[in-house]
Biopython code that builds the backbone (N, CA, C, O; Angstrom):
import numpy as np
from Bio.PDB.StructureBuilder import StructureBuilder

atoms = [
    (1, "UNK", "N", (144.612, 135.562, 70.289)),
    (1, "UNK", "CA", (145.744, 136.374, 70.686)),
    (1, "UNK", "C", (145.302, 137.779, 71.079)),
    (1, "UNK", "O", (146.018, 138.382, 71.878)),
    (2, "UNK", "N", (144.143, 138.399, 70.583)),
    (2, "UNK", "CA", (143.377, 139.733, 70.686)),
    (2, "UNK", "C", (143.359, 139.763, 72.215)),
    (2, "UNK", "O", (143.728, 140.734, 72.876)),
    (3, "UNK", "N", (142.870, 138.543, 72.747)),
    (3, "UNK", "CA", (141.655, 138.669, 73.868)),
    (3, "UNK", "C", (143.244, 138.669, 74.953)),
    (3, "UNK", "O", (143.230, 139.427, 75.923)),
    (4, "UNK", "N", (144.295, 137.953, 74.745)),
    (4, "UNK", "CA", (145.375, 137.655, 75.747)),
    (4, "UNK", "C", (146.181, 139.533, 75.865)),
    (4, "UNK", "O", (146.433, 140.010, 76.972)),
    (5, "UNK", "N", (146.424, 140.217, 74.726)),
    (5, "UNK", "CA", (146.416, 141.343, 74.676)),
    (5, "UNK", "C", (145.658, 142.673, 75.389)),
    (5, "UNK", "O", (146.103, 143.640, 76.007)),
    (6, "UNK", "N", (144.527, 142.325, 75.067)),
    (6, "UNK", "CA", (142.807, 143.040, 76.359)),
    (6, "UNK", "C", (143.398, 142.789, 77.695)),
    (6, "UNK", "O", (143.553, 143.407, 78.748)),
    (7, "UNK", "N", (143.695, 141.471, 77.143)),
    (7, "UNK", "CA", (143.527, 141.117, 79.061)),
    (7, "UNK", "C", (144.822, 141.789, 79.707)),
    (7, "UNK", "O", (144.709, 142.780, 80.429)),
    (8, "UNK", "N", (145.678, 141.388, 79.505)),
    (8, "UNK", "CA", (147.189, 142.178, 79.996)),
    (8, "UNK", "C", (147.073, 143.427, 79.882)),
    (8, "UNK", "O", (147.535, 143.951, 80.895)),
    (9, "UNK", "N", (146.493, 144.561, 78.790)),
    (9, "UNK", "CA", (146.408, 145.870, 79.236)),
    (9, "UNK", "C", (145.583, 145.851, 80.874)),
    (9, "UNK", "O", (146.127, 146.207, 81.920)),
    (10, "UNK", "N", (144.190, 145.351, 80.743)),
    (10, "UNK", "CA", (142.785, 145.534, 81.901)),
    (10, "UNK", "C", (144.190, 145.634, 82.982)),
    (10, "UNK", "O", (144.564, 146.685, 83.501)),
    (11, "UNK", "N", (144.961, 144.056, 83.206)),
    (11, "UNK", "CA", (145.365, 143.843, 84.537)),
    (11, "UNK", "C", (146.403, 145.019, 84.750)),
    (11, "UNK", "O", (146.531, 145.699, 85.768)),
    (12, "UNK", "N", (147.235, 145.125, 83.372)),
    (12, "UNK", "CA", (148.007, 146.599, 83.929)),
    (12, "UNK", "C", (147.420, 147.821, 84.445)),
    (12, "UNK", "O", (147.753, 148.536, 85.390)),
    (13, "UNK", "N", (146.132, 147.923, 83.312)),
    (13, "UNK", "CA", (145.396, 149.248, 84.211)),
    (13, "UNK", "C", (145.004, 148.967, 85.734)),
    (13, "UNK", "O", (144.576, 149.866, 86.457)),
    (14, "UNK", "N", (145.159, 147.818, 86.112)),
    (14, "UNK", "CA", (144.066, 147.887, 87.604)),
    (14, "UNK", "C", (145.677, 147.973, 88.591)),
    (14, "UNK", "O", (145.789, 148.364, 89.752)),
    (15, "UNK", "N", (146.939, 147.394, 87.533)),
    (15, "UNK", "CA", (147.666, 147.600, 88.907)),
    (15, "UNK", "C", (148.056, 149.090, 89.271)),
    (15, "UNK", "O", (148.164, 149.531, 90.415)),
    (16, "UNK", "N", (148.292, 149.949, 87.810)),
    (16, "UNK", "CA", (148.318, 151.504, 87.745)),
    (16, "UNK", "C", (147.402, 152.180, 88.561)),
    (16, "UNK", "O", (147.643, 153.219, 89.176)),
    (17, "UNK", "N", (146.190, 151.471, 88.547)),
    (17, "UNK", "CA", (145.171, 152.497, 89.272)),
    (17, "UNK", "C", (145.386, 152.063, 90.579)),
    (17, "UNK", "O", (145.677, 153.017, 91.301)),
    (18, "UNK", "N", (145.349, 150.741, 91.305)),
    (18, "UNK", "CA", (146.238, 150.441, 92.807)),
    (18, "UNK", "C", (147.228, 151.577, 93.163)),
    (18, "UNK", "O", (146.971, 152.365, 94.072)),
    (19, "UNK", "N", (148.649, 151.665, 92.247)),
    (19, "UNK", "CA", (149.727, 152.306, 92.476)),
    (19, "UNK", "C", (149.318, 153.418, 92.777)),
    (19, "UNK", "O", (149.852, 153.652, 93.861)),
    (20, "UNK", "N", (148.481, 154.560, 92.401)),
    (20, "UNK", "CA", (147.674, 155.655, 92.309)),
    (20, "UNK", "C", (147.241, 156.230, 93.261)),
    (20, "UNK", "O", (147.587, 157.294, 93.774)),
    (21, "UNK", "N", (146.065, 155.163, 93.644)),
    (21, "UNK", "CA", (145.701, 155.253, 94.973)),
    (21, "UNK", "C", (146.607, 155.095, 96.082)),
    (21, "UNK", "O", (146.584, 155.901, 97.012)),
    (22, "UNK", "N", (147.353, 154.181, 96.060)),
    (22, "UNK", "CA", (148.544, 153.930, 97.075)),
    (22, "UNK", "C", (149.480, 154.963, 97.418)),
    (22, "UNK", "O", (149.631, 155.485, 98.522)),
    (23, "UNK", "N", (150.058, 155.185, 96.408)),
    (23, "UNK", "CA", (151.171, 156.260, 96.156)),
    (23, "UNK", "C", (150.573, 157.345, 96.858)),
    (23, "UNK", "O", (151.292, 157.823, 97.735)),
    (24, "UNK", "N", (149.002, 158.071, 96.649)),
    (24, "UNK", "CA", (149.376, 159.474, 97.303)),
    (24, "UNK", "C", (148.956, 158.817, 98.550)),
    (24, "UNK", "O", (149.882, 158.805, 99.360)),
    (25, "UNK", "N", (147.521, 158.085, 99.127)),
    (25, "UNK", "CA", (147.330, 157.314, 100.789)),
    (25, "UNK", "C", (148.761, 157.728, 100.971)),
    (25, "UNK", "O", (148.720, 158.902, 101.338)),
    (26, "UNK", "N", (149.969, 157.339, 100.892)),
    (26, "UNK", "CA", (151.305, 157.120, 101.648)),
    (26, "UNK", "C", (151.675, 158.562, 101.670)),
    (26, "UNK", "O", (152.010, 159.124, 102.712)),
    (27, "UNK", "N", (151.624, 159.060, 100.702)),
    (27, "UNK", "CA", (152.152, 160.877, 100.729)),
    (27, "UNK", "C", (150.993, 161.473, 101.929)),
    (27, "UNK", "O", (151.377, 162.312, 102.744)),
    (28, "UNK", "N", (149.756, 161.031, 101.950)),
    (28, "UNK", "CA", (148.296, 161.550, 103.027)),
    (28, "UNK", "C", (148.827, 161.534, 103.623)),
    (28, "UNK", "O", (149.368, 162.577, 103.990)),
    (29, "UNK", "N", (149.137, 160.167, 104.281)),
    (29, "UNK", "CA", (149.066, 159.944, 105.217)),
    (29, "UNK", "C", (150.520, 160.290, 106.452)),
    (29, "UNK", "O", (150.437, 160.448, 107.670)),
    (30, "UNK", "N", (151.898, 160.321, 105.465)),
    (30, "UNK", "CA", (152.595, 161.408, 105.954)),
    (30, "UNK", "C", (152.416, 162.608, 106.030)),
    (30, "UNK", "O", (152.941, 163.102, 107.027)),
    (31, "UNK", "N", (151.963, 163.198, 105.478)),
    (31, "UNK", "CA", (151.625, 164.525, 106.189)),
    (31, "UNK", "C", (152.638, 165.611, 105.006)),
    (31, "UNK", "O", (152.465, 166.830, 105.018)),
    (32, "UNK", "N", (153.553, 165.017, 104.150)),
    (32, "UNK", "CA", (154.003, 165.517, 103.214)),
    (32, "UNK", "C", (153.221, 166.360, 101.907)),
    (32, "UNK", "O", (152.064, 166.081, 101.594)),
    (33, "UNK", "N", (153.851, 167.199, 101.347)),
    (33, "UNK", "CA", (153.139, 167.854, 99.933)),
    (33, "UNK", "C", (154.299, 166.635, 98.665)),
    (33, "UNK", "O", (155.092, 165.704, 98.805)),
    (34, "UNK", "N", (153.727, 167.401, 97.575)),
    (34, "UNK", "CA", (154.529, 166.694, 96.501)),
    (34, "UNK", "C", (155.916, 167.462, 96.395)),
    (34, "UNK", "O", (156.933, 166.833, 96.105)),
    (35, "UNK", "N", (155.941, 168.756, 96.619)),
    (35, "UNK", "CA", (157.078, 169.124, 96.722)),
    (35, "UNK", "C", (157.867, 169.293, 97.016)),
    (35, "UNK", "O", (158.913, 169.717, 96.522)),
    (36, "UNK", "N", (157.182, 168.637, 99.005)),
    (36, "UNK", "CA", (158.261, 167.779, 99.601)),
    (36, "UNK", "C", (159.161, 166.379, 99.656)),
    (36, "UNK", "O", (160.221, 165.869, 100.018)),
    (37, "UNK", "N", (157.639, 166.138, 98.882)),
    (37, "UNK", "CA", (158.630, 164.564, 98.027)),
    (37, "UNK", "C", (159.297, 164.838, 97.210)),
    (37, "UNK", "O", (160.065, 164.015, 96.712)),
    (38, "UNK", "N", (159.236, 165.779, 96.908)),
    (38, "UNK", "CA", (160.151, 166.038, 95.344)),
    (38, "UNK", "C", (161.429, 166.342, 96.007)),
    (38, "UNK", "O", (162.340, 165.701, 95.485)),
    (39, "UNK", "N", (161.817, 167.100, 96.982)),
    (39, "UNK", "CA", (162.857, 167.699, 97.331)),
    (39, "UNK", "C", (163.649, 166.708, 98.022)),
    (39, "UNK", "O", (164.863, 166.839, 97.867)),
    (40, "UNK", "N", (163.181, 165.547, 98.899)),
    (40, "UNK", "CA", (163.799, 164.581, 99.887)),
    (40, "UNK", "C", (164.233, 163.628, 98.960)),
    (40, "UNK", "O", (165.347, 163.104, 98.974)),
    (41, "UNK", "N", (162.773, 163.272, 97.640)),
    (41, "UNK", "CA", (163.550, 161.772, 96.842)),
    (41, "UNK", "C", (164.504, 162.322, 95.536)),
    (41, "UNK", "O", (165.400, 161.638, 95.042)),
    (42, "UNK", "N", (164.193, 163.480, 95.146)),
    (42, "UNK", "CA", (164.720, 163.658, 94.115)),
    (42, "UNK", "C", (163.989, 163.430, 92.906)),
    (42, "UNK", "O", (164.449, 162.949, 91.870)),
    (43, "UNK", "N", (162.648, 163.868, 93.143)),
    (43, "UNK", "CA", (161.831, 162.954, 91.763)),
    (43, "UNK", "C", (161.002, 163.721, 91.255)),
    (43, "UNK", "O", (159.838, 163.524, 91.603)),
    (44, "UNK", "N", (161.203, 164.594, 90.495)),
    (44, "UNK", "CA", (160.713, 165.803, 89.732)),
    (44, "UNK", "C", (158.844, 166.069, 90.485)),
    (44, "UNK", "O", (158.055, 165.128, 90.395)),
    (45, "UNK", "N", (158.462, 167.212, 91.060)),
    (45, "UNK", "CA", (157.283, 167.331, 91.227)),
    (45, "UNK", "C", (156.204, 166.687, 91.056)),
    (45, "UNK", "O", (155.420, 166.134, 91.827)),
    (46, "UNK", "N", (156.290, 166.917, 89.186)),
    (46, "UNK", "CA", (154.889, 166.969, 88.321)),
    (46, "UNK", "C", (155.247, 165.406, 88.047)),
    (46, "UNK", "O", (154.180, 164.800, 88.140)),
    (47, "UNK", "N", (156.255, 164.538, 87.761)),
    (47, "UNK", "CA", (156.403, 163.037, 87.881)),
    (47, "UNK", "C", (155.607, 162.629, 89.066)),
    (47, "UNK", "O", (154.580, 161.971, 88.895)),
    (48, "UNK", "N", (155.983, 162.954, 90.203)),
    (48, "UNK", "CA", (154.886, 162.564, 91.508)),
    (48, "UNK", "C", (153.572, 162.575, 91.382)),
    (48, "UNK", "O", (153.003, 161.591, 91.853)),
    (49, "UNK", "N", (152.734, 163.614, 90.752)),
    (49, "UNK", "CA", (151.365, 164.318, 90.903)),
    (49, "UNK", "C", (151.106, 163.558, 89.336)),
    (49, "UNK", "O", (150.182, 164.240, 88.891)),
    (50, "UNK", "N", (151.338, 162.821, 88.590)),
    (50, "UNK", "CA", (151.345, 161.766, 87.328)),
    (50, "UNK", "C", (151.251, 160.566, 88.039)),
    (50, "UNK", "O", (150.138, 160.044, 87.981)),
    (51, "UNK", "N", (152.016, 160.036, 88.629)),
    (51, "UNK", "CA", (152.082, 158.920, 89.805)),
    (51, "UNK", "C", (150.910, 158.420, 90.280)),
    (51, "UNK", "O", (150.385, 157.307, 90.236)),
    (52, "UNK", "N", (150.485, 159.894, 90.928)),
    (52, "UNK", "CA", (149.003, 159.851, 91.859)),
    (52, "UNK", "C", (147.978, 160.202, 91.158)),
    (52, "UNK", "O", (146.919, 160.020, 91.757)),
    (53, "UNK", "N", (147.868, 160.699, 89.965)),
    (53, "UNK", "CA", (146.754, 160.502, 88.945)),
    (53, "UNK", "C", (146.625, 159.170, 88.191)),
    (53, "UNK", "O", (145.526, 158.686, 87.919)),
    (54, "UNK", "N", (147.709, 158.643, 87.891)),
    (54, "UNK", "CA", (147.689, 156.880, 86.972)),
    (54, "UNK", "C", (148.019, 157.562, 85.772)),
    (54, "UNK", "O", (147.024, 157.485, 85.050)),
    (55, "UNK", "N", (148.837, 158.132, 85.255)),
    (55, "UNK", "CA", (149.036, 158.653, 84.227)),
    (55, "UNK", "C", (150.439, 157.978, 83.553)),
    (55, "UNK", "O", (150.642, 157.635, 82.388)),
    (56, "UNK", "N", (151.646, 157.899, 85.158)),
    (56, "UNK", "CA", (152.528, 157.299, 84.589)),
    (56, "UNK", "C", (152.805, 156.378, 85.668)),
    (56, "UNK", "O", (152.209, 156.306, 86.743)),
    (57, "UNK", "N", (153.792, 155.670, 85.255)),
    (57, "UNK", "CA", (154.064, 154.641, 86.518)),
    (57, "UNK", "C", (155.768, 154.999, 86.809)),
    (57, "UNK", "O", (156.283, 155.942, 86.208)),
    (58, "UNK", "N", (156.341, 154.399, 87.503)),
    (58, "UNK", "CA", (157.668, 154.749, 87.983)),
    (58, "UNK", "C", (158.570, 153.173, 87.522)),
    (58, "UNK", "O", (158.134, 152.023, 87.461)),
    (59, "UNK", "N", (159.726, 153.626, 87.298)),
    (59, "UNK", "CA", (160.667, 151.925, 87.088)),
    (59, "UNK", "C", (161.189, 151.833, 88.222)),
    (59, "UNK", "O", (161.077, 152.753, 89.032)),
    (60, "UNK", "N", (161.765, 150.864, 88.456)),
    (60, "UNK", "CA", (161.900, 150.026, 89.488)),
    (60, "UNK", "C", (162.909, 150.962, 90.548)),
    (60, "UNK", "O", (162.818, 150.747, 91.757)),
    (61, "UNK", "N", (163.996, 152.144, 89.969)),
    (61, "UNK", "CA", (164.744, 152.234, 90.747)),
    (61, "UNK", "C", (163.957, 153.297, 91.998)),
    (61, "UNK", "O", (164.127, 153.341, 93.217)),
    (62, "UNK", "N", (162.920, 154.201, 90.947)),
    (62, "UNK", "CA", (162.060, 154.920, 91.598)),
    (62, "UNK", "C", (161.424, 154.766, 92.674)),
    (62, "UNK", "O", (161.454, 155.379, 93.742)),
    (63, "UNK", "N", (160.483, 153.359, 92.086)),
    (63, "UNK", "CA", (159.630, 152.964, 93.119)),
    (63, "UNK", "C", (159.971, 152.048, 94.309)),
    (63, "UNK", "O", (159.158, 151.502, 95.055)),
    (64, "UNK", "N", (161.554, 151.960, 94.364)),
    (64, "UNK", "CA", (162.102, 151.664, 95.242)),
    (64, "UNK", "C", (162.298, 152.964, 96.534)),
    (64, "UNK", "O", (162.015, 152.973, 97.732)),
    (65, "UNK", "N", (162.980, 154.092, 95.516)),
    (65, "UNK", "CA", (162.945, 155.320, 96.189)),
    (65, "UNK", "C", (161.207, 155.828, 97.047)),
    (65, "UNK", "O", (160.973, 156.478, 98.066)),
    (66, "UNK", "N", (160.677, 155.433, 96.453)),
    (66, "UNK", "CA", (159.342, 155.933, 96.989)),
    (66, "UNK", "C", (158.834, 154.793, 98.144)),
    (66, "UNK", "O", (157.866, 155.050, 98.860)),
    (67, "UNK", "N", (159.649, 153.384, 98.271)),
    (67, "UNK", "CA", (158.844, 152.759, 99.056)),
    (67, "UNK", "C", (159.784, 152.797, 100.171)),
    (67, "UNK", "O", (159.281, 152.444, 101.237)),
    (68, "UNK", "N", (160.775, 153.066, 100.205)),
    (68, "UNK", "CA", (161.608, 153.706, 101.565)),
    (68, "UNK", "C", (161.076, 155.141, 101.874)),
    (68, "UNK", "O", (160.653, 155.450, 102.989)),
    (69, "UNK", "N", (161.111, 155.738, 101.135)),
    (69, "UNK", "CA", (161.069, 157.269, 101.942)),
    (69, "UNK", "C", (159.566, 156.978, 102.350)),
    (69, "UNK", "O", (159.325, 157.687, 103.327)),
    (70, "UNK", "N", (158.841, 156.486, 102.124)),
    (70, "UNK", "CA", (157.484, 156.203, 102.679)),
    (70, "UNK", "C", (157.500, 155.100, 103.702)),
    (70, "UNK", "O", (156.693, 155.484, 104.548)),
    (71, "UNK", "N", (157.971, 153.960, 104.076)),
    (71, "UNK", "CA", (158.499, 153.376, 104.700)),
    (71, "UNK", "C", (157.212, 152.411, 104.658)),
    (71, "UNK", "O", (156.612, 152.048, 105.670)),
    (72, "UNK", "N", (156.934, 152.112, 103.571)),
    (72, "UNK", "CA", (155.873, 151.115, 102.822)),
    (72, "UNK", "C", (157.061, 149.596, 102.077)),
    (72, "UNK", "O", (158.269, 149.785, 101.931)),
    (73, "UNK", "N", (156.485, 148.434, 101.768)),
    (73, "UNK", "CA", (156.949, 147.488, 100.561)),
    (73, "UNK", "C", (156.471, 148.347, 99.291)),
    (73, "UNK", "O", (155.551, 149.153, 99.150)),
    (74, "UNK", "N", (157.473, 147.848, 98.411)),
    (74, "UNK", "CA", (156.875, 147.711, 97.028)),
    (74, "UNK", "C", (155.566, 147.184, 96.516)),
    (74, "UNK", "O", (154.675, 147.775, 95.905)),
    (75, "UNK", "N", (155.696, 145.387, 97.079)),
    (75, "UNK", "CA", (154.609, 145.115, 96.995)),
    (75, "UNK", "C", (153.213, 145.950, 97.441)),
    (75, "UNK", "O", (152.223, 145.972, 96.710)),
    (76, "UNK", "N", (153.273, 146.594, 98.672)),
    (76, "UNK", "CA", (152.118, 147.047, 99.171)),
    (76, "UNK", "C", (151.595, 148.396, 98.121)),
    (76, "UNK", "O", (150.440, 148.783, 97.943)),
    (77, "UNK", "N", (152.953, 148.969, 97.480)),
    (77, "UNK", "CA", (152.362, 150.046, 96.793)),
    (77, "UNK", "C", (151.759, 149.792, 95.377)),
    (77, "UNK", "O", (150.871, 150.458, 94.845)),
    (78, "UNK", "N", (152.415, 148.691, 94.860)),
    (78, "UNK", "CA", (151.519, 147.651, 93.696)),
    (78, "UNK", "C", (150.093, 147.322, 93.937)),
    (78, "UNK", "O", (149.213, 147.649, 93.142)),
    (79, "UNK", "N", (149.919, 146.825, 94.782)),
    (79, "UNK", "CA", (148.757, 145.990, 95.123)),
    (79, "UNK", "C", (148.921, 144.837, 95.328)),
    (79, "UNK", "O", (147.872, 144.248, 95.588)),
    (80, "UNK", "N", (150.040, 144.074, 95.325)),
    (80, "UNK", "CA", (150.129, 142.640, 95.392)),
    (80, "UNK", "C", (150.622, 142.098, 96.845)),
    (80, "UNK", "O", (151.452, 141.215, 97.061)),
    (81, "UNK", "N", (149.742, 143.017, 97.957)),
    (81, "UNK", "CA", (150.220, 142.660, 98.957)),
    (81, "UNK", "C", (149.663, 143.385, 99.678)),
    (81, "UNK", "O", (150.121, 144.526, 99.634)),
    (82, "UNK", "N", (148.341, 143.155, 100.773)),
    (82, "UNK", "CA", (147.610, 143.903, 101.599)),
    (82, "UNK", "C", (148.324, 144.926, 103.158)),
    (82, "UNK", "O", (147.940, 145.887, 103.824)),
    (83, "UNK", "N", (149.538, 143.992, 103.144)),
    (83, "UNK", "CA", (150.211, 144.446, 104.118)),
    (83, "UNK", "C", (150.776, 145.990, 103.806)),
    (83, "UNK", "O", (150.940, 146.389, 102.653)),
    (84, "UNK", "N", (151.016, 146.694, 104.831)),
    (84, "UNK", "CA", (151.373, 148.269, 104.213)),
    (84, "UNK", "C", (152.977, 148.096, 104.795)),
    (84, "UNK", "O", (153.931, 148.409, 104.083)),
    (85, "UNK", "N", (153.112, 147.674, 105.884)),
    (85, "UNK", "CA", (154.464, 147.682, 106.172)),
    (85, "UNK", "C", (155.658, 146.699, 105.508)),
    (85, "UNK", "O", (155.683, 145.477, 105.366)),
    (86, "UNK", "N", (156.620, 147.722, 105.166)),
    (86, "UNK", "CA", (158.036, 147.039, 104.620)),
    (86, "UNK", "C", (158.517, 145.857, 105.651)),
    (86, "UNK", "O", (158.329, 146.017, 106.857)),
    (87, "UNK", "N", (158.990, 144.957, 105.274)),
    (87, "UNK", "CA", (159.151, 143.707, 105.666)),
    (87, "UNK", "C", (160.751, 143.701, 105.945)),
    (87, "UNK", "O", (161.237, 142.713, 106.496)),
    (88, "UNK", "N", (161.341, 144.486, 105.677)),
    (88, "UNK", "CA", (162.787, 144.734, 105.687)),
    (88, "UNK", "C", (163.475, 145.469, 106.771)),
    (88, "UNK", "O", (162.802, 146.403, 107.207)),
    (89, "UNK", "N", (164.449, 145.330, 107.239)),
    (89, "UNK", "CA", (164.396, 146.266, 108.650)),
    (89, "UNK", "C", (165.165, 147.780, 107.995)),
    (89, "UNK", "O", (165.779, 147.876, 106.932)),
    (90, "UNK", "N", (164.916, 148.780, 108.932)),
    (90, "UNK", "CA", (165.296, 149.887, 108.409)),
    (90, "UNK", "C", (164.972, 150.715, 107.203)),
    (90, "UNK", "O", (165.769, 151.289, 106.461)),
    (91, "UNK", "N", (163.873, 150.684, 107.145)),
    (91, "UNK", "CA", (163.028, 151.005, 106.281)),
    (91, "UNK", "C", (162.968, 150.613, 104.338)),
    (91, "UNK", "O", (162.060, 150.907, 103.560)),
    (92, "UNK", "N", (164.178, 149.935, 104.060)),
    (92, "UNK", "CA", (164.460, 149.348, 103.188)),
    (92, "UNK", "C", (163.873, 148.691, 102.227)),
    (92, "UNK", "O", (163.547, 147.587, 102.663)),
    (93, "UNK", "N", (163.526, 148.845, 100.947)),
    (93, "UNK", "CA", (162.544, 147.785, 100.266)),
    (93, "UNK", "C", (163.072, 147.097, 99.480)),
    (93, "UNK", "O", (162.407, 146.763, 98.500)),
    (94, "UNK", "N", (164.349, 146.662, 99.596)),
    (94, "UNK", "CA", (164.812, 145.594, 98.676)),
    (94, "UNK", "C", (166.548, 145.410, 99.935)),
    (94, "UNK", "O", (167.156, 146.097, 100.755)),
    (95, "UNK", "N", (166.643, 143.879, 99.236)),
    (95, "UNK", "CA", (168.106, 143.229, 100.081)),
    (95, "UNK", "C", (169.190, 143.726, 98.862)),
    (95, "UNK", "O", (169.410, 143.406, 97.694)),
    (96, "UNK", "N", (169.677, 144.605, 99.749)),
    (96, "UNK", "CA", (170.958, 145.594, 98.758)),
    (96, "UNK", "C", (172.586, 145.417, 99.702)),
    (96, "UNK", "O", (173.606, 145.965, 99.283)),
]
sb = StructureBuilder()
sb.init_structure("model")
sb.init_model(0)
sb.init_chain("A")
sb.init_seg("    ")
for serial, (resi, resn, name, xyz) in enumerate(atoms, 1):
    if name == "N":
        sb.init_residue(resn, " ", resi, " ")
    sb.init_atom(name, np.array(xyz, "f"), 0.0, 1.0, " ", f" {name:<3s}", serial, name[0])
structure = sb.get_structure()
């Protein structure tokens, strides 16, 4: 039961450290600061710049917010999905 425990932290850390990397690439690569993300999504600064270190991760309603205003999938900002573009029309990352 030890080793099933190890293992589920490792895979959470590798998807945190994906999200990490992902999360700011998408802030780069717009051309945005954090405090412009902060101001458009509504998502406290220093929460963002935690984000992009792997420090914290975001719940679902967040990282919904972050995969529209970036105009990325969810999946792609996880890692569980090489593709970068949202699959949804209108920049959308979930059927709402």
């Amino acid at each position: 039961m030890q080793c099933a425990i190890i293992e589920h932290k490792e895979v959470q850390f590798m998807y945190s450290e994906i999200f990490a990397q992902r999360i700011k690439k998408a802030r780069n690569d717009t051309g945005f600061t954090q405090e412009e993300v902060s101001k458009e999504t509504g998502i406290i600064r220093s929460t963002i710049a935690k984000y992009e270190i792997g420090t914290l991760q975001p719940d679902l309603e967040k990282l919904g917010i972050l995969a529209d205003f970036y105009g990325v999938s969810i999946d792609w900002l996880l890692g569980t999905s090489g593709g970068k573009n949202n699959p949804f029309p209108g920049g959308k990352s979930s059927i709402a």
